[in-house]
KETOR-250116 format. One record per residue (C-alpha): residue number from 1; residue in three letters; x, z negated, y. Coordinates in nm, 2 decimals. Layout:
BEGIN
pado;fikol;u;w;v
NUM;Ala;X;Z;Y .
...
// end
This chain:
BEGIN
pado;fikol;u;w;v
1;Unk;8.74;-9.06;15.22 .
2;Unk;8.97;-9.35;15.27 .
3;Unk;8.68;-9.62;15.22 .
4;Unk;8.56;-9.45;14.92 .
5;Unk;8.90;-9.43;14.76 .
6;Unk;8.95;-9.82;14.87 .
7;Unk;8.58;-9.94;14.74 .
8;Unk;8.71;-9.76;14.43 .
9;Unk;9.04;-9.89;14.36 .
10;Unk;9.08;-10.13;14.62 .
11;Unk;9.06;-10.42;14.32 .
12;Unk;9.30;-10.24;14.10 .
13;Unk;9.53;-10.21;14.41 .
14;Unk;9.49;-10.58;14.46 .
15;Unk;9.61;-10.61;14.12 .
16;Unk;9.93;-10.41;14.16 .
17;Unk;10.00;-10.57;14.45 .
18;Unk;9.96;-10.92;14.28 .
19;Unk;10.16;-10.82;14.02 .
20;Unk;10.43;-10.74;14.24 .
21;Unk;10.42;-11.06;14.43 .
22;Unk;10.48;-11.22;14.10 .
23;Unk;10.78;-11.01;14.02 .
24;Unk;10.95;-11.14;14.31 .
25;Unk;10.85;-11.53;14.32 .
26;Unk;10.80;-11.62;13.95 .
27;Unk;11.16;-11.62;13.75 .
28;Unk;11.13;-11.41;13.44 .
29;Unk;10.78;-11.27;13.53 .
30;Unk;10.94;-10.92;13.46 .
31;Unk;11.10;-11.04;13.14 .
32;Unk;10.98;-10.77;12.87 .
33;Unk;10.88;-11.05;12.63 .
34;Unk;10.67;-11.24;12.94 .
35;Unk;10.50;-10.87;12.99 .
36;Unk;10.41;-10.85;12.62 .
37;Unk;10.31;-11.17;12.55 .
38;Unk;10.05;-11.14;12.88 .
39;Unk;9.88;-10.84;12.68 .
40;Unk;9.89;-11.04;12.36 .
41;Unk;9.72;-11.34;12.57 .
42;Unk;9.42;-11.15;12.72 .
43;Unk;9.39;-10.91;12.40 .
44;Unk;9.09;-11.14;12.30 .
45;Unk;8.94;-11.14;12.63 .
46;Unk;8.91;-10.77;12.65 .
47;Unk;8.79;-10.76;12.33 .
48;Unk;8.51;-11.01;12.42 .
49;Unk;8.44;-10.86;12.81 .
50;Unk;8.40;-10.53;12.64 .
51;Unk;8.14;-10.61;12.46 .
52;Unk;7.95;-10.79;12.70 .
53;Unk;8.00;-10.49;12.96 .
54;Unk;7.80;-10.26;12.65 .
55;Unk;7.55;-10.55;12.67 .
56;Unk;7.53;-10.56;13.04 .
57;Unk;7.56;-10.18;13.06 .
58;Unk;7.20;-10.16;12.84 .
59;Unk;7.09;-10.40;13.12 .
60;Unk;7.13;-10.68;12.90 .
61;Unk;7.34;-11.01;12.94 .
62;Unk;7.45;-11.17;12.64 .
63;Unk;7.56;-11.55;12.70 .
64;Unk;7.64;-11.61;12.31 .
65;Unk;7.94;-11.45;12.24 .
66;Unk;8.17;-11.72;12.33 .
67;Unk;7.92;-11.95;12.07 .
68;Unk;7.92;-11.65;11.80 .
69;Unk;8.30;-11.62;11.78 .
70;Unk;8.32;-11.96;11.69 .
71;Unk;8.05;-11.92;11.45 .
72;Unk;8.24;-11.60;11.30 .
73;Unk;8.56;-11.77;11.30 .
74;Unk;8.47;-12.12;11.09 .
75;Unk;8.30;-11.87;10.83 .
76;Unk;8.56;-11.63;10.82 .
77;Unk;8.80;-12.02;10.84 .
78;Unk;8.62;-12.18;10.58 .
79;Unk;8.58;-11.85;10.31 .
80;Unk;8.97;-11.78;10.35 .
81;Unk;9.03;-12.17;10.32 .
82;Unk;8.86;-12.21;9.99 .
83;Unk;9.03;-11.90;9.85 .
84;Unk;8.79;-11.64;9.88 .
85;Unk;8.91;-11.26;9.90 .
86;Unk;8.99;-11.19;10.28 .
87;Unk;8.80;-10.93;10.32 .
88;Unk;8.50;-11.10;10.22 .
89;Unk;8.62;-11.32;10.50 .
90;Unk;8.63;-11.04;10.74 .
91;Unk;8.31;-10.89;10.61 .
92;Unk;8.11;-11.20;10.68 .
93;Unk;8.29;-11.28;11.04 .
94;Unk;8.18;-10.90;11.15 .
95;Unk;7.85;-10.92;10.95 .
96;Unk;7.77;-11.27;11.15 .
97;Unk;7.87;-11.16;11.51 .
98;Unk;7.68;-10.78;11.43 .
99;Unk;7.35;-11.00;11.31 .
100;Unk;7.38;-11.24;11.64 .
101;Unk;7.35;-10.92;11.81 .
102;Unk;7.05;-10.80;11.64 .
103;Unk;6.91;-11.12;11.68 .
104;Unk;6.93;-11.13;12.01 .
105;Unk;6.82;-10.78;12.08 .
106;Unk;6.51;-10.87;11.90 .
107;Unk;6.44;-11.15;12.10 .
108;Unk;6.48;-10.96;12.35 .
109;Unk;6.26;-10.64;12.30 .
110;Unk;6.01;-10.79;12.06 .
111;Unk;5.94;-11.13;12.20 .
112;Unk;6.00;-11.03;12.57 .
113;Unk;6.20;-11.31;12.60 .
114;Unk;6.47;-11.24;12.91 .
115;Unk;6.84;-11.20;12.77 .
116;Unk;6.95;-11.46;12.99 .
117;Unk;6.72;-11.73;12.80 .
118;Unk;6.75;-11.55;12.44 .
119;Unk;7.12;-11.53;12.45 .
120;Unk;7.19;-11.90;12.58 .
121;Unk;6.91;-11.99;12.29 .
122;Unk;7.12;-11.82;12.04 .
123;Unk;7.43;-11.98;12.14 .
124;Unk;7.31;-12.28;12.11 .
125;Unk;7.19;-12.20;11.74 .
126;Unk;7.52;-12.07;11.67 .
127;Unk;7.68;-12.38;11.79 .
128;Unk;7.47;-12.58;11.59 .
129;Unk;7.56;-12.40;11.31 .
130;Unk;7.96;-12.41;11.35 .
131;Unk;7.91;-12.80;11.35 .
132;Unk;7.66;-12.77;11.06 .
133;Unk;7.93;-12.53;10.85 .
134;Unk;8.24;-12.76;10.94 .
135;Unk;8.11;-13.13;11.02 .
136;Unk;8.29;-13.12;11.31 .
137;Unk;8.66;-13.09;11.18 .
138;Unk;8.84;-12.77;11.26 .
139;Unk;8.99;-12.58;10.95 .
140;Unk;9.40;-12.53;10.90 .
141;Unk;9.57;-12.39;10.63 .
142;Unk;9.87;-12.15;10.52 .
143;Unk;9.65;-11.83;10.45 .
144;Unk;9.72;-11.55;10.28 .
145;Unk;9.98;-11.31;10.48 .
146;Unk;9.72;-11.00;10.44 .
147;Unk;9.50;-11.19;10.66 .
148;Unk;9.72;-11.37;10.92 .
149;Unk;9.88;-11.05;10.95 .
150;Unk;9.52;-10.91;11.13 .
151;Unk;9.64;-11.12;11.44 .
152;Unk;9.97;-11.21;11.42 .
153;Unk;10.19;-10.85;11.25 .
154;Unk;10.41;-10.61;11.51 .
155;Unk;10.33;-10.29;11.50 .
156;Unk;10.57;-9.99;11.71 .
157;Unk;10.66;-10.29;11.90 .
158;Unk;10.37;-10.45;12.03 .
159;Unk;10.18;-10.73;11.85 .
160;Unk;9.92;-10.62;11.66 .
161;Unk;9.68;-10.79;11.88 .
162;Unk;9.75;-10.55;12.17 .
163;Unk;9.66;-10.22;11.94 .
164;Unk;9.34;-10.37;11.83 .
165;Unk;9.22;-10.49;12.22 .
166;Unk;9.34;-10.08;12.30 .
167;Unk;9.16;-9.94;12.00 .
168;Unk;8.88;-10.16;12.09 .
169;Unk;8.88;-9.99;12.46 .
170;Unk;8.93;-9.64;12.34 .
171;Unk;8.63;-9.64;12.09 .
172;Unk;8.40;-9.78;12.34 .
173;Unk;8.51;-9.57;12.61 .
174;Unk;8.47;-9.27;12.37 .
175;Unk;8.12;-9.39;12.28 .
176;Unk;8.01;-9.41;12.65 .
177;Unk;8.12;-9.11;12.78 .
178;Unk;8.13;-8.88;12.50 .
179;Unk;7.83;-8.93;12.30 .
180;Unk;7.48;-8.86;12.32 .
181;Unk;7.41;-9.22;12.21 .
182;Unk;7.59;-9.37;12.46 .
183;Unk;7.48;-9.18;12.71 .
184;Unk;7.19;-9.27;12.63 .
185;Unk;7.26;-9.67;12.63 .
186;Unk;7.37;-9.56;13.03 .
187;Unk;7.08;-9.41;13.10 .
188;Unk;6.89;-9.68;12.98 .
189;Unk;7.09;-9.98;13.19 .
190;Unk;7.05;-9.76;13.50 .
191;Unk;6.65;-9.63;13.50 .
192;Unk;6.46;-9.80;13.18 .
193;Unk;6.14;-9.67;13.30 .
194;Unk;6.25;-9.30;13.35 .
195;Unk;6.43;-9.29;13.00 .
196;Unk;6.16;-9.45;12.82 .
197;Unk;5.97;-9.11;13.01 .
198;Unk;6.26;-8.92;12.91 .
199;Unk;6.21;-8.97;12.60 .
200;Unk;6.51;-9.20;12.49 .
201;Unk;6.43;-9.55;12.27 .
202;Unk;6.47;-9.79;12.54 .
203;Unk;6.41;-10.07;12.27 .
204;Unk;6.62;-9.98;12.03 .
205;Unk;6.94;-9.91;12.34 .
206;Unk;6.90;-10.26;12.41 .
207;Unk;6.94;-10.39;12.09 .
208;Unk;7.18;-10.17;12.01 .
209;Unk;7.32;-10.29;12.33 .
210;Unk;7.35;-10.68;12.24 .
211;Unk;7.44;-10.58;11.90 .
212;Unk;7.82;-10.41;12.00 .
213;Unk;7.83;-10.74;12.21 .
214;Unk;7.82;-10.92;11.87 .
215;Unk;8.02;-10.67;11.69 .
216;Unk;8.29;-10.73;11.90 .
217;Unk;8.23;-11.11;11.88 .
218;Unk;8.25;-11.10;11.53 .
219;Unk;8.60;-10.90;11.56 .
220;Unk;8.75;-11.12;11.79 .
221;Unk;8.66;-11.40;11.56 .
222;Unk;8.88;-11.25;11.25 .
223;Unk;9.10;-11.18;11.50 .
224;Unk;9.18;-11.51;11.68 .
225;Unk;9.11;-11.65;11.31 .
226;Unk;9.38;-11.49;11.20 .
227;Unk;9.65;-11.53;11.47 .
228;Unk;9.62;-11.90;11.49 .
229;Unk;9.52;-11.96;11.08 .
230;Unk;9.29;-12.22;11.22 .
231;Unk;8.90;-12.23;11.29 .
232;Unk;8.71;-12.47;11.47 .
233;Unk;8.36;-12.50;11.56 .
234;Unk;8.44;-12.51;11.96 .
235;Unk;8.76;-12.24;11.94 .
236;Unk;8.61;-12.01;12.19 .
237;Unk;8.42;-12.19;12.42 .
238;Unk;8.69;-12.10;12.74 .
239;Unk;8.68;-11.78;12.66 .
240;Unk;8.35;-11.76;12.79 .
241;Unk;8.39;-11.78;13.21 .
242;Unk;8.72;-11.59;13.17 .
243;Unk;8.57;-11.29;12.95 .
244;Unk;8.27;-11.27;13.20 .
245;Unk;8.51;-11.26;13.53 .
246;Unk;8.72;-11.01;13.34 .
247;Unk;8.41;-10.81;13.33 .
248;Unk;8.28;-10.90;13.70 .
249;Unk;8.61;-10.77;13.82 .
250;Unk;8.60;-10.50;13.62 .
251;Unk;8.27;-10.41;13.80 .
252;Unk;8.42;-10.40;14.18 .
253;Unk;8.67;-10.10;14.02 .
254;Unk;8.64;-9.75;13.91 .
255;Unk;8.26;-9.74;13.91 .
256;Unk;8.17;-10.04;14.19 .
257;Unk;7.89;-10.20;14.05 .
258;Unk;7.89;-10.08;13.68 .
259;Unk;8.01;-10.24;13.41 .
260;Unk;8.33;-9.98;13.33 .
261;Unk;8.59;-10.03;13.02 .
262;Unk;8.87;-9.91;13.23 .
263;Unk;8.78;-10.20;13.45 .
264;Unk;8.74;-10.49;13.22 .
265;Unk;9.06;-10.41;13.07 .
266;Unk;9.22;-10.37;13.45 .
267;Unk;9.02;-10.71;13.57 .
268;Unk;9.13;-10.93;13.22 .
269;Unk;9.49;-10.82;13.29 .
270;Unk;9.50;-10.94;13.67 .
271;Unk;9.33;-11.24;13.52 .
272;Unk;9.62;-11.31;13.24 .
273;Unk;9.90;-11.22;13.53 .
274;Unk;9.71;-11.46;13.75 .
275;Unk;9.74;-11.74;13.52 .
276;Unk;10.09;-11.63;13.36 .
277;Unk;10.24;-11.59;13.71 .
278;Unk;10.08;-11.98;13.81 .
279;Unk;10.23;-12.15;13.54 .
280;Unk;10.58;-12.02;13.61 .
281;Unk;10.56;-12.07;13.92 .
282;Unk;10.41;-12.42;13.84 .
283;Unk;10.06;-12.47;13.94 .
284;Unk;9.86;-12.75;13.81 .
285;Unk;9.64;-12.61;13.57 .
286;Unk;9.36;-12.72;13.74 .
287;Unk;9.44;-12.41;14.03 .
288;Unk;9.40;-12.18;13.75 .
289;Unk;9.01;-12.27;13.71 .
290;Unk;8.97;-12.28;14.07 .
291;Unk;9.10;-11.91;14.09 .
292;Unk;8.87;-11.82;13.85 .
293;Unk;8.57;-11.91;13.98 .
294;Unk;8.65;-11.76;14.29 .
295;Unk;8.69;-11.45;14.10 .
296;Unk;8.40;-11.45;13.97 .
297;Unk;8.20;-11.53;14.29 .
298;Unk;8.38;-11.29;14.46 .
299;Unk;8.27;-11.04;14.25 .
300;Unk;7.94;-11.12;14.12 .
301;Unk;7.86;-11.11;14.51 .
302;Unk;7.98;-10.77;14.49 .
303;Unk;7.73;-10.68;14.18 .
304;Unk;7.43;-10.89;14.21 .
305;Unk;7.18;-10.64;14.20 .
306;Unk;7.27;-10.51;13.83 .
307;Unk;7.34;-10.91;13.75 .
308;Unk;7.01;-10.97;13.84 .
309;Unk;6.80;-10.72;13.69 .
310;Unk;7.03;-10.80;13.34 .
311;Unk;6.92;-11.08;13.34 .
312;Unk;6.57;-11.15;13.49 .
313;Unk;6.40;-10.83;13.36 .
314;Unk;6.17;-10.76;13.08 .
// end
C-alpha cells in the first residue's frame, strides 16, 4: 500500500517538499506576486506539454511544436503588424499549428513514416518557413489592445495567462476521461492492435492525436504573441526541452508511466519553482539547464518503454 501510494505521488510529494525548501531559503519565494508570476511563467509550458502528452498519449511523439509556435506566432506577428483584423491573426496562428498537426499525422499514418522522423521533418519545414515569412528579423510593434490583451489582461486576479493554461487543462482532461473519443485516443496509445480489432480508427486517433498537439501549438503561439507584442522566427525554441520534461515528469505521477494532464501541469510547476527558487537564491543560469536535464533523464528512465514505442513504432 505504502509503495503504491509513493510510486503514485511520490513526485508530486517531491514537489511539495521542494517548494517548501524554497519557502524557507529563497527571500520572497512566498511573496503573492512571486507565486503568481511562477504560474504566469509556466502557463505556456503547460499549454505546450499538454499537447504533446495528447500526442504521446495516441502513442505518437511530436518534436515540432516548439518549431510550429514560432511559425504561428510570426504569422499571427506579421498579420497584426501590417494592420490586419486580430482575429484573422488568431485564426491563422490556430489554423497553422491545427494543419502542422494534420500534417504530421499524415505523415505518420499514410506514409508510415515514425513520428519521431516526421515531426523533426516538420519542424524543420516550419523553421524554414518562420525565416522565409520574416527574413530573419523579429517583428515589434504597439498592437491593438484587443489582442495584447489575449496574453497580457487580469482577470478575478490572476493574469489572463493562468485561466487560459487551466482552461487548457480542464478541456483536455474532460476530453480524455469523459468522452468516447478520448477514450478512444487511450485505448489506441495503450493496445493499437487490439483497438484497431475493436473496432476503433487507429489512423484517424493518431492524427487526431498530433493534431491537438498542434492545436495547442498554435494557441500558445497567439498567446505568447500577444503577451510580449513581438514575434520572432526562433521565439520558442527553449520551450522545447522544458515542455517535454514537464511532461516526463508528469509521467512518474498520478498514472506512472502515462502521459496524465494532472501531471504535466504538477511537473511544469515544480519545473517553474525550480528555476524561480534558483535565481533568487542566485544560481548561475547555467545550473538551471543542468537541473533540467537531470529531470528529464530521471524520468524518461522511469518511462522508456511508452517513449520508445512513441517513437519507434509504425
Amino acid at each position: 500500500m505504502l509503495r503504491s501510494l509513493i510510486g503514485r505521488y511520490g513526485t508530486a510529494l517531491a514537489a511539495v517538499a521542494l517548494f517548501a525548501a524554497f519557502a524557507v531559503a529563497a527571500d520572497n519565494f512566498l511573496a503573492v506576486g512571486n507565486l503568481i508570476g511562477i504560474a504566469k511563467q509556466i502557463s505556456h509550458i503547460a499549454i505546450l506539454g499538454i499537447g504533446f502528452s495528447l500526442a504521446l498519449t495516441a502513442a505518437e511523439l511530436d518534436l515540432s511544436f516548439a518549431n510550429v509556435t514560432s511559425l504561428a506566432a510570426v504569422a499571427t506577428g506579421m498579420l497584426v503588424h501590417t494592420g490586419h483584423a486580430p482575429a484573422l491573426a488568431v485564426a491563422a496562428g490556430l489554423g497553422i499549428g491545427l494543419g502542422a498537426g494534420v500534417l504530421n499525422g499524415a505523415v505518420v499514418t499514410l506514409l508510415k513514416v515514425p513520428s519521431l522522423i516526421a515531426t523533426l521533418a516538420v519542424a524543420a519545414i516550419a523553421n524554414g518557413c518562420a525565416f522565409l515569412i520574416t527574413g530573419g528579423v523579429s517583428v515589434v510593434g504597439r498592437w491593438p489592445r484587443g489582442f495584447t490583451d489575449l496574453g497580457r489582461a487580469n482577470a478575478f486576479g490572476l493574469p489572463v495567462l493562468v485561466w487560459w493554461m487551466l482552461g487548457v487543462a480542464l478541456v483536455a482532461q474532460f476530453f480524455l476521461k469523459q468522452t468516447r473519443t478520448g477514450f478512444r485516443l487511450v485505448c489506441t496509445g495503450e493496445a493499437a492492435e487490439a483497438s484497431a480489432l475493436a473496432g476503433i480508427a487507429v489512423r484517424r486517433m493518431k492524427v487526431l492525436g498530433l493534431a491537438l498537439s498542434g492545436a495547442c501549438a498554435g494557441l500558445a503561439a497567439v498567446l505568447l504573441t500577444a503577451s510580449l507584442s513581438s514575434a520572432a522566427p526562433n521565439m520558442a525554441a527553449d520551450m522545447l526541452l522544458t515542455a517535454l520534461a514537464a511532461v516526463m515528469l508528469g509521467m512518474t505521477m498520478f498514472e506512472p508511466g502515462r502521459p496524465n494532464i494532472p501531471g504535466t501541469l504538477v511537473g511544469a510547476l515544480t519545473i517553474g519553482m525550480l528555476s524561480d527558487g534558483l535565481v533568487l537564491l542566485g544560481a548561475p543560469y547555467y545550473v538551471q539547464d543542468i537541473c533540467l536535464g537531470l529531470i528529464i533523464i530521471a524520468s524518461v528512465a522511469a518511462s522508456a518503454s511508452v517513449l520508445t514505442r512513441a517513437a519507434f513504432a509504425l
